[in-house]
DRENKEKE-842868 format. One record per residue (C-alpha): residue number from 1; y, x, z; residue in one letter. Coordinates in steps of 0.05 Angstrom, whole numbers. Layout:
! DRENKEKE-842868
REC:k:north:east:up:r
REC:NUM:Y:X:Z:A
...
***
This chain:
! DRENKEKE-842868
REC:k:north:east:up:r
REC:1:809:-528:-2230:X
REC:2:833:-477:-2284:X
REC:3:860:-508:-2345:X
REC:4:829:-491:-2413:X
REC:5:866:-455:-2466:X
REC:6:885:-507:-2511:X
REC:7:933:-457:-2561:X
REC:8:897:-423:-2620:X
REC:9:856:-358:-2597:X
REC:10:864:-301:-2637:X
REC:11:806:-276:-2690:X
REC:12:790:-222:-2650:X
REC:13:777:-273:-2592:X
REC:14:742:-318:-2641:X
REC:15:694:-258:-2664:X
REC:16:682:-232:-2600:X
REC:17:655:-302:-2574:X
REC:18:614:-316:-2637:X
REC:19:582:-244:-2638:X
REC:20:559:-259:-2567:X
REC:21:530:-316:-2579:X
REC:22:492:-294:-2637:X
REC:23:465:-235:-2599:X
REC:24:442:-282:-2528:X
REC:25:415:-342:-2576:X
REC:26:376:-288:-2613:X
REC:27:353:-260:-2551:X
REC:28:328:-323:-2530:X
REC:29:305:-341:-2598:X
REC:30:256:-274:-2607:X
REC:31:243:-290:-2526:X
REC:32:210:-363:-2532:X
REC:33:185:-346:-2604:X
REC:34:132:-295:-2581:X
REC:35:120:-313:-2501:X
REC:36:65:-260:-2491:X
REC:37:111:-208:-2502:X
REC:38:165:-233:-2460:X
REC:39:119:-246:-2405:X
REC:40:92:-179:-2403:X
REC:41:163:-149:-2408:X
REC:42:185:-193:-2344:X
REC:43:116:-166:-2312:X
REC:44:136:-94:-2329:X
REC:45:202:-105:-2287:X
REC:46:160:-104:-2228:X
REC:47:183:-162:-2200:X
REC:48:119:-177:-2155:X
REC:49:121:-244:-2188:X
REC:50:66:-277:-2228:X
REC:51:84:-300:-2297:X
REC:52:57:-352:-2337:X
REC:53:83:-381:-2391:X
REC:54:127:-436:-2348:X
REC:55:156:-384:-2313:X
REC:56:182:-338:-2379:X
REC:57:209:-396:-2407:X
REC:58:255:-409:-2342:X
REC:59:273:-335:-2336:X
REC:60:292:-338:-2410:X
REC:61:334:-397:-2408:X
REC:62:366:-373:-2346:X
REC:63:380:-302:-2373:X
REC:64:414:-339:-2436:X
REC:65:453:-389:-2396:X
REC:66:477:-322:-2349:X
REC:67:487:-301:-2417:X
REC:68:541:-359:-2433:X
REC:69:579:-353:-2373:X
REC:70:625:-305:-2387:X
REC:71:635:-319:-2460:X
REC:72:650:-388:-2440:X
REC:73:705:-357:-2394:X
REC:74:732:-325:-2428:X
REC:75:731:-370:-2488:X
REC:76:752:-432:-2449:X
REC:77:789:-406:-2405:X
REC:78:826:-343:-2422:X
REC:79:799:-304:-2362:X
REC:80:819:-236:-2356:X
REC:81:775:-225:-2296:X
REC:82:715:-239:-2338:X
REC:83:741:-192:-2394:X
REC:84:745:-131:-2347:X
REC:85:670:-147:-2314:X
REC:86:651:-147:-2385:X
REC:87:677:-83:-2382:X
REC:88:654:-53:-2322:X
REC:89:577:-85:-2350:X
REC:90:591:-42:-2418:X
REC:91:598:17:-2384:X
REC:92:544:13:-2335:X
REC:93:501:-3:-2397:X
REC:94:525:48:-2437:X
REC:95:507:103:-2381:X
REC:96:432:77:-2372:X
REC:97:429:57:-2445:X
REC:98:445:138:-2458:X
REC:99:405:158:-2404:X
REC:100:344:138:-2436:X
REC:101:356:158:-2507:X
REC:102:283:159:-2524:X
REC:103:268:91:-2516:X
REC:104:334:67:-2552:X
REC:105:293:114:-2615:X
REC:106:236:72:-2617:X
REC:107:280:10:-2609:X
REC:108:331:22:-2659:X
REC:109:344:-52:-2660:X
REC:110:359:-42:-2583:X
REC:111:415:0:-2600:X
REC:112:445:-42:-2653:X
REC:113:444:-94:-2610:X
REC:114:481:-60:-2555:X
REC:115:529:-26:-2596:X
REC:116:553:-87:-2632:X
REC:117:561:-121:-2560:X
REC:118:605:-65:-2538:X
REC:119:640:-67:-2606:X
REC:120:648:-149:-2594:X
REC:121:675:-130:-2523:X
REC:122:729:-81:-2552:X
REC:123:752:-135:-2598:X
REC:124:782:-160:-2530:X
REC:125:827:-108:-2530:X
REC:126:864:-120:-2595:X
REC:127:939:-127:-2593:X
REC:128:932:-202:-2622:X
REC:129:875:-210:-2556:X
REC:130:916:-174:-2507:X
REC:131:978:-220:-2515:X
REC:132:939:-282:-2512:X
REC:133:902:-260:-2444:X
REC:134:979:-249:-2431:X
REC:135:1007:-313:-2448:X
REC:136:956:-356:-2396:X
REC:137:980:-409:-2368:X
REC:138:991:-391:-2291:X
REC:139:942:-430:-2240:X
REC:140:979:-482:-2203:X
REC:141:965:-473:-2126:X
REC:142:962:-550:-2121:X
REC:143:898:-547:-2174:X
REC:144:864:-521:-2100:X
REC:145:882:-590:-2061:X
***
């Protein structure tokens, strides 16, 4: 089992984890707050499922606990292959994000949001970040037994 990351982690780190988890606990927050509306955006997804309120709640929950996995990566653990997925999610976000510019106008708050995870994400890059995803400790092979 990989070890956790027991050394300090750099502000950058620190920031990046804490503006993540803002943005999914507000997500869920504004999610379970006003159900109707999250039920009829999982309904608009076209899903071919039928919602209730049961169901919205357990999508929600999931979606924020799918959320928490790779902050908790990379928090925990110091994993750089869930800082470059991160990645690779930014930029496929950033090309549909931009490719429907006039919904992110009427949801300016869609935007922010979106920006200031891809700013969070960046703060993964830093020089302090990049030498602590440097300095992980290795994975024994005999963790595997």
């Amino acid at each position: 089992m990989p070890r956790m990351r027991r050394e300090p982690r750099p502000i950058t780190v620190n920031l990046f984890a804490l503006i993540l988890l803002a943005i999914a606990g507000l997500n869920l927050g504004s999610a379970l707050f006003d159900l109707p509306a999250q039920e009829e955006a999982l309904k608009a997804l076209g899903l071919g499922l039928e919602w209730n309120r049961d169901w919205t709640i357990v999508a929600s929950s999931a979606w924020f606990t799918v959320e928490l996995i790779p902050i908790a990566l990379i928090w925990l653990l110091g994993s750089k292959f869930a800082r470059w997925l991160l990645v690779s999610m930014a930029i496929i976000k950033s090309i549909l994000m931009f490719g429907n510019l006039p919904m992110l106008y009427a949801a300016p708050g869609l935007l922010a949001g979106n920006l200031l995870a891809m700013g969070a994400i960046a703060l993964l890059f830093t020089r302090d970040a990049n030498r602590w995803f440097e300095t992980a400790p290795q994975t024994d092979p005999r963790d595997f037994d």
